[in-house]
N, C-alpha and C positions, 0 to 999 in steps of 0.2 A: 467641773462642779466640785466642792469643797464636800469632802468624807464629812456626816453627821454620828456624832456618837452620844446619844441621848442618856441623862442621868439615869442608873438605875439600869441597864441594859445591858443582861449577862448572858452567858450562853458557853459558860463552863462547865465541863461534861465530868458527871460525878463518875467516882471509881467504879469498873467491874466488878461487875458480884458474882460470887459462884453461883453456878446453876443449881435452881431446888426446883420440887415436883411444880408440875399446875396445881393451882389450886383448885379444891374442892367450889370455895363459895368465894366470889369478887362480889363487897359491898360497896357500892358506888354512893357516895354523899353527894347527893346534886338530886336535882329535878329534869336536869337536860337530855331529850330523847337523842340527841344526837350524840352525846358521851354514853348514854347506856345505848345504843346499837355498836357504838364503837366496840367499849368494851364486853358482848357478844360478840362479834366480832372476832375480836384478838384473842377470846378464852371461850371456843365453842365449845369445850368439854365441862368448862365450868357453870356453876349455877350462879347466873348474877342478879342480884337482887339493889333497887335501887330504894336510898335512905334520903326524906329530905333533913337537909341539916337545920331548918329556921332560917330565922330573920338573919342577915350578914350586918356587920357593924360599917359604918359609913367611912371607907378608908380605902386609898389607891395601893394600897401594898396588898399588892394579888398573895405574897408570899402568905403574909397573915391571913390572908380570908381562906386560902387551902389547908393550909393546919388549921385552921377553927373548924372548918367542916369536918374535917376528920374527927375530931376532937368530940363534935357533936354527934357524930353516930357510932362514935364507940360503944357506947355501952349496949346500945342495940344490939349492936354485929356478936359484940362477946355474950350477949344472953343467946343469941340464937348459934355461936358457936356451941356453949354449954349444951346445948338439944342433941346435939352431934360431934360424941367423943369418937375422936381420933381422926378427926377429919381439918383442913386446913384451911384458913383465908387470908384475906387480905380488904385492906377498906384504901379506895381511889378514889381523890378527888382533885379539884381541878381548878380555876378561876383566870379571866383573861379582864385586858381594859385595850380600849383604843387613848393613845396622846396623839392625838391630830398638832399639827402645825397650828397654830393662831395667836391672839394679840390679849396682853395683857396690859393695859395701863397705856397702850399704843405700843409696845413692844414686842416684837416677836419672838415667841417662847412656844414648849409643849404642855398640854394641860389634860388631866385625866380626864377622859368619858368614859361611865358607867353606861348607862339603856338610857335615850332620853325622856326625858317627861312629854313631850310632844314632836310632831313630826316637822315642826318651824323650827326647832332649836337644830333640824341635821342640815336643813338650809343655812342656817344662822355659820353651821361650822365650812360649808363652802365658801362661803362669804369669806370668811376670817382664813381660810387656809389659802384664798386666792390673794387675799390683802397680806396678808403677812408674807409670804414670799417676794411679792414685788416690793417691799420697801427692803427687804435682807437682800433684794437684785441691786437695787438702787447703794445700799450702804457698801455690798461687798464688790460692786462694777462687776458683778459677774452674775449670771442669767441662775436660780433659784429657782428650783419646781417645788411645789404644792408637795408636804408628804407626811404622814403618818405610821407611828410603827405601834405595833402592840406588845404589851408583854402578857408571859403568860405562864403561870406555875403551876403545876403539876405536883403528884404526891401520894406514897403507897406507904400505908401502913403495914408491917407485917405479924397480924395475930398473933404468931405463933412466938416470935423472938421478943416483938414490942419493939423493931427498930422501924424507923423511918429513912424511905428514898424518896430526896424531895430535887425538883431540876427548875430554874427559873433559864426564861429563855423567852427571844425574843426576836421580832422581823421588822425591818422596814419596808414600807411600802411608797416606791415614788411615783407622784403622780406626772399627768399634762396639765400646763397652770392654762389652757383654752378652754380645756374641759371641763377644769375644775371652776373656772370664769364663767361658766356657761351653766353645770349645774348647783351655782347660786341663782338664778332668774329664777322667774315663779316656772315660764314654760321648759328650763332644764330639770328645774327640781321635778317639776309634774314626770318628763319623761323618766327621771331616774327611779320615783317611786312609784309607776305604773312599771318598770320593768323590775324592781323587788318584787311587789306584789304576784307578779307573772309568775317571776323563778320559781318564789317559796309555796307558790301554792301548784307546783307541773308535778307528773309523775316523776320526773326525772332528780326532783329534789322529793317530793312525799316517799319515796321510795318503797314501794309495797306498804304502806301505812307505816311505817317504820318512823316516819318524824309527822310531826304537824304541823301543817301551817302555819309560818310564825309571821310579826308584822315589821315595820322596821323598828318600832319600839321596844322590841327584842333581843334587839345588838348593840353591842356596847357603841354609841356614838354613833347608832344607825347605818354604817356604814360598813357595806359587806364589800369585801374585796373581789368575789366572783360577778357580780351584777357589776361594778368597776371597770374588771377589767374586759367583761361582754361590750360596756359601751365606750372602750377606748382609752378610758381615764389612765389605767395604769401603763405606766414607761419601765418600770423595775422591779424588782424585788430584790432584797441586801444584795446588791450593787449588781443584781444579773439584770442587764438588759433586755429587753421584749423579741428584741429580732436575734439574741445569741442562743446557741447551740442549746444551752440548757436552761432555758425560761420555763418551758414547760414540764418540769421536773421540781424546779425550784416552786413556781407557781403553784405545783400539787401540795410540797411541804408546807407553804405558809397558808395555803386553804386551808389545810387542815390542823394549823396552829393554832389559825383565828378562831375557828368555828368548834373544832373541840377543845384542844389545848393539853392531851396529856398527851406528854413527851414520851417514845419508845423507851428512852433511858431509863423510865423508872419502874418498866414493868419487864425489862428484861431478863432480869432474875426469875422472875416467872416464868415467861413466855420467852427462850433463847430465839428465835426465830421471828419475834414479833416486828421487828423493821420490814423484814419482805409481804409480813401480812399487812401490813399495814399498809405498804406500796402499789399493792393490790387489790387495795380495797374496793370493790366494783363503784359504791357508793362516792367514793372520792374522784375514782374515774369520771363516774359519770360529769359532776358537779365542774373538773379539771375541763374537761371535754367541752363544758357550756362559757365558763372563763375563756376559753380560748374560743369562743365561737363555733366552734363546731357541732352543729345540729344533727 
């Protein structure tokens, strides 16, 4: 199968930073319970407080829509620094998209999803991600699975200096084109959205009330990679295959790329330790553990 390297798809790891204290106060720009548990989390000493940023501007450049968040709760975070001289923060935010495989004009290409407007349009993209594969099988004489990658940037402001650690980074996810054939039916799509619905509403994903129930209208291009690869769909992830040594390792990273999306790189300054906590995280165990089947 022929390496995919999609426009826009980086994963260049910014410079080391010297280590400085935790911080006092982590202002998170987002609304997402699953970025503010994360980051509790990763800064249980800190007080985190979460900002919503507003309305996002209509554009696939995740880069731009995490500096805008930032941007919009600054001046928040710095009046409620002022409250509290001598003490130190930081403002984190975050934004992801799915480019699923599909047809443009009848051509296959990758096309940004945002959340969709209804739950026929995440049908609409099996359809198109099973169709467009088999006619790039048909052009290149060689066999084309179904696959989507997402990007996803990340971004820590730091109060105190006013500099920014921003990381764009990004995963592909390859599918089974049967699967994916199968959930475009109305009877595949039904089982795939009775088995989101299942996930996102179990203890195992509510997590002590730590997240809420979400819908698939929720996810960028409705398509979660854990309820995926529960029912079989997925065959890889950046080019680790499902039955190799380290699937399930890799499968935890890109869980928690898609679903949170703030990369360890840019809070290491912070938190020197924060990749193993984050490896550890019981909450991604668990979710890893249902990906993989294991009940």
């Amino acid at each position: 199968m022929r390496e995919r390297q999609p426009l826009g798809f980086g994963n260049a790891e910014s410079a080391p930073s010297p280590e400085t204290p935790t911080p006092d106060f982590v202002f998170y720009a987002g609304t997402s319970h699953r970025r503010e548990h994360f980051l509790k989390f990763c800064f249980p000493n800190s007080t985190v407080i979460s900002i919503p940023p507003g309305p996002e501007r209509r554009t696939h450049e995740v880069d731009q829509i995490m500096i805008d968040k930032i941007d919009a709760v600054l001046p928040q975070a710095r009046t409620r620094m002022l409250k509290n001289p001598g003490q130190t923060g930081i403002v984190v935010a975050a934004d992801t998209e799915s480019f699923p495989l599909t047809l443009e004009n009848g051509r296959p290409t990758n096309l940004g999803k945002g959340k969709p407007e209804n739950v026929s349009e995440v049908r609409d993209t099996f359809q198109l991600m099973y169709e467009a594969a088999r006619r790039m099988s048909e052009g290149w004489g060689e066999e084309v699975n179904p696959y989507y990658y997402v990007n996803a940037s990340s971004g820590v402001r730091d109060l105190q200096t006013g500099d920014l650690i921003p990381k764009h980074h990004g995963c592909i996810i390859e599918l089974d084109s049967e699967v994916i054939k199968n959930l475009g039916t109305v009877r595949g799509f039904n089982k795939y959205a009775g088995e989101f619905s299942r996930f996102f509403s179990s203890p195992r994903y509510l997590y002590n009330g730590n997240h809420p129930p979400i819908k698939i209208t929720d996810v960028a291009g409705g398509i979660d990679i854990g309820v995926m690869s529960r029912l079989g769909a997925v065959v890889g992830v950046d080019s680790v295959k499902r039955h190799d040594a380290g699937f399930r390792e890799q499968l935890s990273y890109v869980i928690n790329h898609s679903t949170v999306g703030i990369h360890a790189t840019v809070l290491r300054k912070f938190n020197p330790g924060v990749s193993e906590r984050i490896n550890n995280w019981p909450w991604l165990q668990k979710v890893t553990d249902y990906a993989m089947g294991i009940d």
